[in-house]
C-alpha positions in Angstrom: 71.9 38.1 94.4 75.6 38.3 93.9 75.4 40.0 90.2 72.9 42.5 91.7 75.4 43.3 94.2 78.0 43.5 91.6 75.5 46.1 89.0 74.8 48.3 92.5 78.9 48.5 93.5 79.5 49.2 89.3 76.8 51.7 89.1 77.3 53.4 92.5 81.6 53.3 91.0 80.3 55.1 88.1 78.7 58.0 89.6 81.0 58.7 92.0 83.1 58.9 88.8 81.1 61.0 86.9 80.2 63.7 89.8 84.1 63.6 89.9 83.9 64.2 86.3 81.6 67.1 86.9 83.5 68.9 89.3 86.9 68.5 87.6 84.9 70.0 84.5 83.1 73.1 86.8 86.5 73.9 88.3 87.9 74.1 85.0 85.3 76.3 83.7 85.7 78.5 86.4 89.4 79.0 85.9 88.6 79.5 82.3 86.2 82.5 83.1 88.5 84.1 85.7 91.5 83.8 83.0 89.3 85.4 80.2 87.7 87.9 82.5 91.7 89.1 83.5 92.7 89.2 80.1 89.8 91.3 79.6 90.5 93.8 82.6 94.0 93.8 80.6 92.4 94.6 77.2 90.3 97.1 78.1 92.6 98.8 79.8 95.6 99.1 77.8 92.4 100.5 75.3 92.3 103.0 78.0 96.2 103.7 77.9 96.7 103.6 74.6 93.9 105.9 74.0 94.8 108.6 76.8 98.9 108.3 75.3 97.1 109.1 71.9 94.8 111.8 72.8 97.0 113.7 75.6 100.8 112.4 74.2 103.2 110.1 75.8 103.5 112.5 78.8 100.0 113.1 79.2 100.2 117.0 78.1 101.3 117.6 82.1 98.0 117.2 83.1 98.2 116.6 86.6 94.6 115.3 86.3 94.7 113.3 83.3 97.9 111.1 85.3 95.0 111.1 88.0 93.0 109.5 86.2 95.3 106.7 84.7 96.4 106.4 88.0 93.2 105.0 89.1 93.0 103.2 86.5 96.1 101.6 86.4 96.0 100.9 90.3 92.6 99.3 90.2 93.4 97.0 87.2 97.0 96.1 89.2 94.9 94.9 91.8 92.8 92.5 89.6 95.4 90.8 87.6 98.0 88.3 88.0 101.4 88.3 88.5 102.2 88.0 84.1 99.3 90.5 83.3 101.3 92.7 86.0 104.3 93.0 84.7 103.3 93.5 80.8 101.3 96.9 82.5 104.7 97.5 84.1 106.6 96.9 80.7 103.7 99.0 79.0 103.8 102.1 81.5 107.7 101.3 81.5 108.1 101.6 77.5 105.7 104.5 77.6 108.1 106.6 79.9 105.4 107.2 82.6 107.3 104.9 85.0 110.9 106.2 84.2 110.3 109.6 85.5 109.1 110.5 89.4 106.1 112.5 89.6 105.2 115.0 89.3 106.5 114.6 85.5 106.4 110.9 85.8 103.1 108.4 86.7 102.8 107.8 90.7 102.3 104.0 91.3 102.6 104.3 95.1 100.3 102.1 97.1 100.2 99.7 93.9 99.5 96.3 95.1 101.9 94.1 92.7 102.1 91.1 94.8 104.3 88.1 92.4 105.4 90.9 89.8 107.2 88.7 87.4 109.9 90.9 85.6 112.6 88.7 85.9 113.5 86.4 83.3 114.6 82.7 83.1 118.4 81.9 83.3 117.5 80.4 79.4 116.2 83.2 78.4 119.1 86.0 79.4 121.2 86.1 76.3 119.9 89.3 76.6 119.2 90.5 79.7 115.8 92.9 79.8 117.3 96.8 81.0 115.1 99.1 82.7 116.6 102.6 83.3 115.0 105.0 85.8 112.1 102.7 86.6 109.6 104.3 89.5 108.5 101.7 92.0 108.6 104.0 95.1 106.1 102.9 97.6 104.7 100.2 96.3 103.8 96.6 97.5 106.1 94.0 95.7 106.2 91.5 97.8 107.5 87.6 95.8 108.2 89.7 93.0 111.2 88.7 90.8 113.8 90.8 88.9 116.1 87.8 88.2 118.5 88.5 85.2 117.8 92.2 84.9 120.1 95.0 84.5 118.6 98.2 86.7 120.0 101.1 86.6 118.8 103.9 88.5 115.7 101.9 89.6 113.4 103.6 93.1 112.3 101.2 95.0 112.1 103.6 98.5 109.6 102.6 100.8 108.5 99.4 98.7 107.6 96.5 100.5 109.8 94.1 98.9 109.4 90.9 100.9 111.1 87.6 99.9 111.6 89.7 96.5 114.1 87.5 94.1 117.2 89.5 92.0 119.2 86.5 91.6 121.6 87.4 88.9 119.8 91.1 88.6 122.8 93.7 87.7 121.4 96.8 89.4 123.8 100.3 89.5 122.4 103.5 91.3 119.3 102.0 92.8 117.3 104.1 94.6 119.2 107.2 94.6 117.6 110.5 93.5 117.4 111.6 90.4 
């Protein structure tokens, strides 16, 4: 009687472990879907950036419209993404010039939901610190974000929620003055 006892408590131990096993597998799966579906909401859309830049030139020929549209775009794709797939659209748009300008020359990211933007940089890395001149974040939601060990010069943030925002060690000159 004892042994049985002994099989039941070993084989009851082992499915407990492998329904742990299961689930610890599922939830990995899952996170490995929703990290390959971002990176393809990334993808596809700097397609989309790249191919409006090509077509309509790095200020999007003044088209009011065409901005309109890659606003959408942009602002729906922001929304999806985490805080790293954030900030390399904000590097992208940055590099591309349509963030260093205001509208209605510039690209309008106002109502942009970048919760955790992740600009800043780690104290190992700042060597060289990252410089973003003229960067347009005027009414947008940047609450957590971090700017740590940036220099910012000439930087609008008016009217951004900026919430427990970090800029340890962030040089900034002229920030949010007209330009």
């Amino acid at each position: 009687m004892d042994n049985r006892r002994q099989d039941f408590a070993i084989a009851e131990e082992r499915r407990h472990q492998d329904a742990k096993l299961a689930n610890e597998t599922h939830l990995t799966n899952i996170a490995i879907a929703n990290d390959q579906q971002k990176e393809t909401i990334l993808v596809q859309y700097l397609d989309f950036l790249v191919n409006q830049l090509a077509t309509n030139g790095m200020d999007l020929n003044g088209s009011l419209s065409t901005r309109q549209i890659v606003r959408i775009k942009t602002l729906a794709a922001l929304q999806q993404l985490n805080s790293k797939r954030k900030a390399f659209i904000i590097r992208s748009l940055y590099e591309s010039g349509l963030i260093s300008k205001s509208p209605p020359d510039g690209l309008s990211l106002s109502s942009a939901d970048m919760t955790g933007l992740d600009l800043g940089l780690e104290q190992r890395e700042t060597t060289e610190r990252a410089y973003f001149r003229c960067l347009n974040l005027r009414q947008t939601v940047l609450t957590q974000s971090s700017f740590r060990y940036l220099i910012l010069s000439g930087a609008d943030f008016q009217r951004a929620q900026m919430d427990n925002c970090d800029f340890s060690a962030c040089v900034a000159y002229h920030v949010g003055e007209s330009r």
